[in-house]
Each structure stands twice: as C-alpha cells, then as structure tokens.
N, C-alpha and C positions, 0 to 999 in steps of 0.2 A: 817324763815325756817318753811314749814312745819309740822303741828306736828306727822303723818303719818311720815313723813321722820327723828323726832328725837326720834320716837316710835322705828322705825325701826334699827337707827343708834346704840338706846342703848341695843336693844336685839343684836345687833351685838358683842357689845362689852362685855355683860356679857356670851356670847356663849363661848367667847375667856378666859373669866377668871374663867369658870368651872370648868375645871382642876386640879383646885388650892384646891378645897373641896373634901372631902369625902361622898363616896356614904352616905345620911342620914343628913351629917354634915349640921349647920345652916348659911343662906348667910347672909349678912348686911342687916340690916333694911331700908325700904324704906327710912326713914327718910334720914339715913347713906346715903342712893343712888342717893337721890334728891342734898343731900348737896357735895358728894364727883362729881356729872356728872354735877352741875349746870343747871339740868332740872325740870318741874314742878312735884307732885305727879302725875298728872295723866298719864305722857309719863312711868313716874317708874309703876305706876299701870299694863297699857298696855302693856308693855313691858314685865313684870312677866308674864302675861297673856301668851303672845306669846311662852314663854317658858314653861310653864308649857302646854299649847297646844303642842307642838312638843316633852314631857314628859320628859322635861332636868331638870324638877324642879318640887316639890311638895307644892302647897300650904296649909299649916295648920294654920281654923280662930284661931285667937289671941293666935297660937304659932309663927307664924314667914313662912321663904320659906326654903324649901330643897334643897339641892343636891339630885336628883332622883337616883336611882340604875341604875345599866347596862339593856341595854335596849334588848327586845328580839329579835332574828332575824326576819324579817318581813318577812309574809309569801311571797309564789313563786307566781307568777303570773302567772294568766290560757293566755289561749289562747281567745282573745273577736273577731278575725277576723269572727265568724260565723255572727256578728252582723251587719256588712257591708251586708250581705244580706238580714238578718232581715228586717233592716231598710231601707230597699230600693224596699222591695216585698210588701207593705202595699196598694198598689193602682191597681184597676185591668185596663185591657185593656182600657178602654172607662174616667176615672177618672184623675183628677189633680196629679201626682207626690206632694206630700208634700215635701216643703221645708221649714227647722226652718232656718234661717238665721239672726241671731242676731248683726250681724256684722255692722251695718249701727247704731245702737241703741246703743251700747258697744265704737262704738269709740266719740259717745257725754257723753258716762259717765263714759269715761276714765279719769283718773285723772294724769293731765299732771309730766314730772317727775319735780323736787325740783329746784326752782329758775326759772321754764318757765312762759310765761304770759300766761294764761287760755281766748280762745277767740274760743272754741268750743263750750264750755258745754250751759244748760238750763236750769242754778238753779243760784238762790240771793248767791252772796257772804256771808260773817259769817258777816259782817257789816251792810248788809242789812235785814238780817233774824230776826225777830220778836222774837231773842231766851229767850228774858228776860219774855217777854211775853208769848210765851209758856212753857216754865219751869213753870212759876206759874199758867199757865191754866191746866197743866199737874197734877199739887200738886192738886188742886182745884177739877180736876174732880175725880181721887184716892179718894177723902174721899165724894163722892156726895154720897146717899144712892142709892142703886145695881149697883155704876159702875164695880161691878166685876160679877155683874149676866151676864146672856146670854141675850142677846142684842134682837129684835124682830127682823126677816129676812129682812126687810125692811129696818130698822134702824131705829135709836132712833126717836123719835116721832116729839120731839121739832128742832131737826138736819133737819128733813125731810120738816118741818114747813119753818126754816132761807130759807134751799136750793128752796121753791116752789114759796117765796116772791121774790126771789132776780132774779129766771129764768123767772117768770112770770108777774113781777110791779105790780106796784097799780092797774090796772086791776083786779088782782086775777083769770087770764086766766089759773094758773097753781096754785093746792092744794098740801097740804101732801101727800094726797091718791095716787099722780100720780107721785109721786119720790120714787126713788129706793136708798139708800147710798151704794156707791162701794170705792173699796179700789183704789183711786185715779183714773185718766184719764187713764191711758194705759190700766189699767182693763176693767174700762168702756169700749172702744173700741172692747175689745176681746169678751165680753158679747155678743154688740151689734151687731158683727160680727157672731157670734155662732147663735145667738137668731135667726137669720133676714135673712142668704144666709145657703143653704146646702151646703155641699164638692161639689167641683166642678164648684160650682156656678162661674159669672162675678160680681165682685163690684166696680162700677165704682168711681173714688179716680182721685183728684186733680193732676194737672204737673204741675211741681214737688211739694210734698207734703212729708207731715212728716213719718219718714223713721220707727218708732215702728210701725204705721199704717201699710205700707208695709209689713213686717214680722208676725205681727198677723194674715192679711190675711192669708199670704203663709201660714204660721204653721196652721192654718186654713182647709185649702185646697181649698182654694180660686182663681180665678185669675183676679189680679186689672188691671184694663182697665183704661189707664190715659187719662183726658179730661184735654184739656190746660188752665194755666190760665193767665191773664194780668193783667194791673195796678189795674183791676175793677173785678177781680177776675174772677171766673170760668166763659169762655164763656157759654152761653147757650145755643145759635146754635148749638155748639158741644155736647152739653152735651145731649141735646136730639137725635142727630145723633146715639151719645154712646149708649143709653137706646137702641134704632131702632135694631141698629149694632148687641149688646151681649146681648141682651133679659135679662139684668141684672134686679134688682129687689130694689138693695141697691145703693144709691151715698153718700160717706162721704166725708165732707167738712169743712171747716173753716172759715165762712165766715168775721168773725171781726180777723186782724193782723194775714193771715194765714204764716204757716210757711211752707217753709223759707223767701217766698215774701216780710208778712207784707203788703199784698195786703188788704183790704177794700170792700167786694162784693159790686158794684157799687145798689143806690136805685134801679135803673131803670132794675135791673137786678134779682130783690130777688124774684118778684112773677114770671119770666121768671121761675126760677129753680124750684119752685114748681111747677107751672104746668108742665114742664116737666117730676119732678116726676110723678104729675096726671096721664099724659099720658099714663105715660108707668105702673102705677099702682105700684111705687115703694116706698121706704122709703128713707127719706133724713136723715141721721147722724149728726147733728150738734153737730161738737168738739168747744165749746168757749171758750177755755184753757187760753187765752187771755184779759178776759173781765177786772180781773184785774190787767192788766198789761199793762194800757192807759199810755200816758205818758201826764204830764200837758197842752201839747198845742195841746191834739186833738178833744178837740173841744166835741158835745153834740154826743153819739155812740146811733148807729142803734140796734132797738131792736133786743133782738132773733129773727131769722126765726119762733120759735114755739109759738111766740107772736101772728103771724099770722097764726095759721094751728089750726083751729079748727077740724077738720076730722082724726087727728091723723096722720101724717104723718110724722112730725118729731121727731126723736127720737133724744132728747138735751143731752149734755154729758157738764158736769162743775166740776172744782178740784180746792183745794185749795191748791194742791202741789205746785205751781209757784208761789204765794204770798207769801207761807210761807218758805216753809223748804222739802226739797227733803223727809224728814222722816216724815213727815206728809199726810200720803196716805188716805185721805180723801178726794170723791168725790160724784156725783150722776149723775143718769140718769132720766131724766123726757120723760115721755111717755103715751101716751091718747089710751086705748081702749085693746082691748085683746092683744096687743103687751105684756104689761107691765109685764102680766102674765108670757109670754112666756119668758123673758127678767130677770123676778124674778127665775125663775127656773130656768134657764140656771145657774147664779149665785151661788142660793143655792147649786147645785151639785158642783160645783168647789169649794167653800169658807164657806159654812155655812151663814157666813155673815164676817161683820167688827167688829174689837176690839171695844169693849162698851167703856173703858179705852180713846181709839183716838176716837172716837166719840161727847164724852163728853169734852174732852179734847178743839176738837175743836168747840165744841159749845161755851164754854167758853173763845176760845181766841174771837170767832165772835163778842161775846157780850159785851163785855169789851169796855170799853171808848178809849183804848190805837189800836184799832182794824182801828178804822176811820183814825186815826195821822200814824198808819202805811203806810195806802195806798195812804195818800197827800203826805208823805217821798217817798216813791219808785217811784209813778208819778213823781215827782220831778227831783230825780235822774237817772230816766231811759231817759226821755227828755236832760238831760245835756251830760248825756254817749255818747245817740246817737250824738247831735251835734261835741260832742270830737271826734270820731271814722269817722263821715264824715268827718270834716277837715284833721283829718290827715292821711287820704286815700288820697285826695286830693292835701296833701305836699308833701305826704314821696310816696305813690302807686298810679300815676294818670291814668295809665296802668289796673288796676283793677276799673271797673264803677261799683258803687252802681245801682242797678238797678229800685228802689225805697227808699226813704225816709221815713220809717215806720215812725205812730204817734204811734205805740203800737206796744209790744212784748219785744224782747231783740235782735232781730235779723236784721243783712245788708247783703242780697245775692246781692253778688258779681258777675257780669259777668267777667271774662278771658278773653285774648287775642285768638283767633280762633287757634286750634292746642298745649293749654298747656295743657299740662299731671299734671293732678288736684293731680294724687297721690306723683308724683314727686314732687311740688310744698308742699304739703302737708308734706312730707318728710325734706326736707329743710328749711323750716321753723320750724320745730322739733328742726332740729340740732341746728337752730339759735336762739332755745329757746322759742317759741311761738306757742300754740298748734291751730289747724283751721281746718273746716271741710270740703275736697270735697263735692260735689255738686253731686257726681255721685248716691248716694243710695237714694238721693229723687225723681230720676226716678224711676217709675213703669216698663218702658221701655226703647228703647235709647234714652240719652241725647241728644237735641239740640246742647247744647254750652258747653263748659265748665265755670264750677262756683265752687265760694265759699258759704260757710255761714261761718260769723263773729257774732259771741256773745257780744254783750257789756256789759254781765250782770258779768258774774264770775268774772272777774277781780278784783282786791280789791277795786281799786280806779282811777281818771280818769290819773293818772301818769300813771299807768300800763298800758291803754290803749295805750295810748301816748306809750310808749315802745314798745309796741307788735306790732304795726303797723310799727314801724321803723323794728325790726325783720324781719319782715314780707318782708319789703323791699329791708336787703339783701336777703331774699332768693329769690326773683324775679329776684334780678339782677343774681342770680348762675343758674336760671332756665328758665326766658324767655330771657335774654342775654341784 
C-alpha cells in the first residue's frame, strides 16, 4: 500500500472517532496509535498532522494531541467572478493572450490512485532513489560551516565548479564563472525563456516535446512554433525554415534522449542546427536532462552542443532532479557572454537564489564514493526496464508500435492505431488500473497521430511493468475493439 494512501486511510478513521473526546480532552498516544492501527510512526505522525491542519486537533510538544474546540463558522464568501475579466484583459490588441496551462505537467505528476501501476510519471521509484545517500549528504551539509548563511546569487562556488567540469569535459571549455545554479530544470527553462524571447515573441520548440516546456512559454507569453523531429532528432531543414517563417530568436531542444522520443540528434545534424541558429542570429536552449540517465548499452554519448559554441550561443541547462529524487531541485545553467548576466538577473528577481542547505547537500551527495555506484545501478536498471516494457508491448499490446528503442531516458512513445481517442484510452486504462500519458500536450500544435508516452521508471519493479502492460491491454481491447 501506499503510504499517502495509509496517511490518508488513518486520518479517516480517527475523524470518525472524534466524537468520542471532549473539546480539550487528551487522544492516545502515537505510540497507542501505531500499536492499536498496525501502522508505522510515521503514517500516525502525518496523519496527526493532517488533523491538526484541518483544526480537529491540537498538538502540544511533549504534552501529548488534543481534541480541538468547536470550530468557527468560516467566513462568507465574496464574489471572485470580477477576475474572469481581470484575467483575461492583461494583453492589448497586437500581443500573445497569456495562457497558464499546467495541465500537460500535472497529469505526469499525478500520483496514480492506490494499487495502479504508475507508467506516466518521470522520477526514480523509492528503490531507485539514492535516499540513503542523501539523507546523509543532507546531515553532512546541515553542520558544513555557513550552510545556513546566504548562499552567493550564483551559487555555491564549489557546486558551480562540479556543474562546469561535468558540462564542459576535460576540455575546461566551460568555468564556474559561466554557471548559474537554479532550482532544478523546469526553472532553468523559465529563466531561459524570460531572459532570451519578449511577450510575444515565437520560440521555436521540438514536435512533440516536453509539455512543462510548453506552458512556461505560454505562461510566458510566448508562442512555440513546433519543428518536427525524427529518429535523428530535430530536422534542420525545417528548423531553419522555422527561424526564416517566425523571425524567432530562441530554439530549445533536447538533443541527447529527447522526450518523449528518446531520439539521439543525429552527428551529422549538430553543426546543421547551429548554424541555423547562426543564421538567423538566435540562441539554442540545450535541456540535457538526460545525460544521466544513459542506459548501460548506449554505448560512448555525444558531447554537449555547448562543447562546440565558442561564440556563446548556447544556453545549456542540466539538473540533478532525474538521478536523484523529485525533491532534490538542484540544477544549472551554463552560458558564455552578456547573456549570463541577463539570465542571472532574471533569476535573482524571481528567487533570490537556491537553498545553501540543497546546494551543499548536493555537492556532498556528488562527491561521495557512493555517487559513481549509483549511476552504474540505474544504468543498469533503466536498460533491463526498457527491454521488459518492449517485450511486453510486443506480447500483450502489438497494436501499439514503440516508435523508437531509447538507449537513455525512462521513456517509450508509443504510436496508436489512426483514429484512437488518446484520452479515452488513457481513461480506460485508469479504470484498469494503470496510469499512461496521452500524447496530445507534447504538441505545440496539432497532433500528427495519436500516441502515448510509457514511463519505465516509476514503477517499483520490473513485475509491475509486466502488469501494467497487461492492464494496459485490456483497456485497448475496451477501446480500439
């Protein structure tokens, strides 16, 4: 079970046995509440919590929990429809409509309900996650001397050091001085988007591509102009066509295991897209989100694009969120020339900076002996996933074609049958227990085809794979027939 779902199940059940106390009076001891519900302290912890959040109980340290008093009536509610106009007058005649639309982003970090197979999301299962190791890099960085000062706007010195060796190689094409630390990848993205196009602007973005990416724009006031892409990633023909077409300025891309592809920018294609930036005098966005999340059999990977751009033209973005732990928001941005400036102050207004505490934190998991053993483990395991989850697409769904064989990421997009309705499908396999991601919000525009994207990472293990895919299967027979 879930522990979300036995957090929830026990504040259910002590809502129900309220009643029985007197406004003030003292409830059982967690102790009592672990032993009498056969759950951990920590679900009884949470669960107190949850109650005393919705004010049905008072907690007092090392007197014990209360029965809360009667509660007041809450107040009337005004009238908010004047804000439907608010919100919707912010643009004048000649300008982009802002649109926040979260909704593409919300359903990969929905948390499927209790007993489904998870085959959406894009974070390491709790088996996979390094959590031993950062709990003690977390203790470790807590008592480093000023991990609780204010951090420099930049970020930590020696954090900015790891991030310039690891974007840049033995080269040392990329310093401290030209990294930014941001509060993971999505951030970075929004910075880069801020820093780099005005409202209004075109920025030219991958089809189909990663759907936070999407909505940063919009909420932005952006509009993303999709350039197609194939086995070998973004064409270039097109992509310059793109630049020509919407006088754009910015193209963000993914060029190692983009998502949801898992496409590979082909060699013969990497100096095509920059000069195509050249041309048109634009900036290229390099999201690497991917670099560590190879899988063991792929073989020797393509440097950065900003390996190659001495001229400053691309602006690289890297996070340590996908190695490690969805709550480890930890990332950076490396950038050559007045950009950086521009890209650091965008930031500073929004954030100040990053927690010095996770900074440190994860400097300390980086440098750890246990840092390396992690990522030979998930290489490992991410190559065995992916083989489980093609076969048995292949046994159970042969109606659904993988439409590349990723060596890196956590993802298999799925082409459809021509004419299935992705949210139907998507719906149906809910009921049948297995949660999966239409295909539609990784268009910028209208879809080609219908698709999925399949996760091999959440899952616990590769039996649950194996199960989700069968799931998965009735619902195709309830839905393509």
């Amino acid at each position: 079970m879930y522990e979300s779902s036995s957090v929830a199940e026990l504040a259910k059940t002590l809502r129900g046995v309220l009643d029985r106390y007197s406004p003030g009076e003292k409830l059982p001891s967690s102790r009592d509440l672990v032993e009498a519900h056969r759950v951990s302290p920590v679900t009884v912890s949470r669960a107190l919590a949850r109650l005393a959040a919705e004010g049905l109980v008072v907690t007092r340290p090392g007197a014990g929990v209360f029965r809360a008093g009667p509660r007041t009536a809450p107040p009337a509610k005004g009238d908010t429809s004047w804000q439907e106009v608010a919100l919707s007058a912010d643009a004048s005649a000649d300008q982009v409509p802002r649109s926040v639309d979260a909704g593409g982003v919300l359903a990969t970090l929905a948390v499927p309900p209790p007993g489904a197979v998870e085959l959406s999301g894009g974070y390491l299962p709790a088996n996979l996650r390094p959590e031993r190791a950062l709990s003690a890099a977390l203790a470790r960085a807590g008592r480093r001397p000023g991990a609780w000062a204010r951090p420099p706007v930049d970020g930590v010195e020696e954090l900015r050091d790891w991030f310039a060796r690891e974007i840049g190689g033995p080269s040392g094409s990329v310093t401290a001085a030209d990294v930014l630390v941001t509060s993971a990848g999505q951030s970075a993205i929004t910075t880069a988007l801020r820093a780099l196009a005005a409202p209004g602007a075109a920025v030219l973005v991958e089809s189909p591509t990663y759907p936070g990416l999407l909505a940063a724009a919009r909420a932005s006031g952006l509009r993303p102009v999709p350039v197609p892409v194939d086995a070998d990633g973004v064409r270039p023909e097109l992509l310059a066509e793109a630049f020509r077409a919407s006088g754009a300025r910015v193209f963000v891309c993914q060029p190692l295991f983009q998502n949801p592809t898992g496409a590979v920018l082909a060699a013969g294609r990497r100096d095509a897209v920059l000069e195509a930036a050249a041309a048109a005098g634009a900036f290229v966005v390099e999201d690497d989100f991917a670099r560590c999340l190879a899988h063991e059999d792929s073989g020797p990977l393509p440097p950065p694009l900003r390996s190659a751009d001495p001229d400053g033209r691309v602006v690289h973005i890297r996070s340590l969120t996908k190695i490690t732990s969805p709550s480890l928001r930890v990332g950076a941005l490396a950038a050559h020339g007045p950009v950086l400036g521009r890209l650091r102050a965008v930031q500073t207004v929004d954030s100040f900076f990053v927690s010095r505490p996770l900074q440190e934190a994860a400097l300390e998991l980086v440098g750890a002996p246990a840092w390396q053993r992690h990522l030979r483990t998930v290489a490992g395991e991410l190559r065995s996933r992916r083989e489980v989850m093609l076969t048995a697409l292949a046994r159970e769904a042969p109606a659904l074609v993988p439409v590349h064989a990723p060596r890196g990421g956590y993802h298999v997009w799925v082409r459809l049958p021509d004419g299935t309705d992705e949210a139907a499908l998507a719906a149906a396999a809910l009921r049948a227990g297995v949660s999966v991601a239409p295909g539609r919000p990784y268009f910028a525009a209208e879809s080609p085809a219908p698709h999925l994207r399949l996760s091999f990472a959440p899952a616990s293990g590769e039996a649950d794979l194996v199960e989700g895919v069968r799931r998965l299967r009735t619902a195709c027979e309830e839905t393509l027939g």
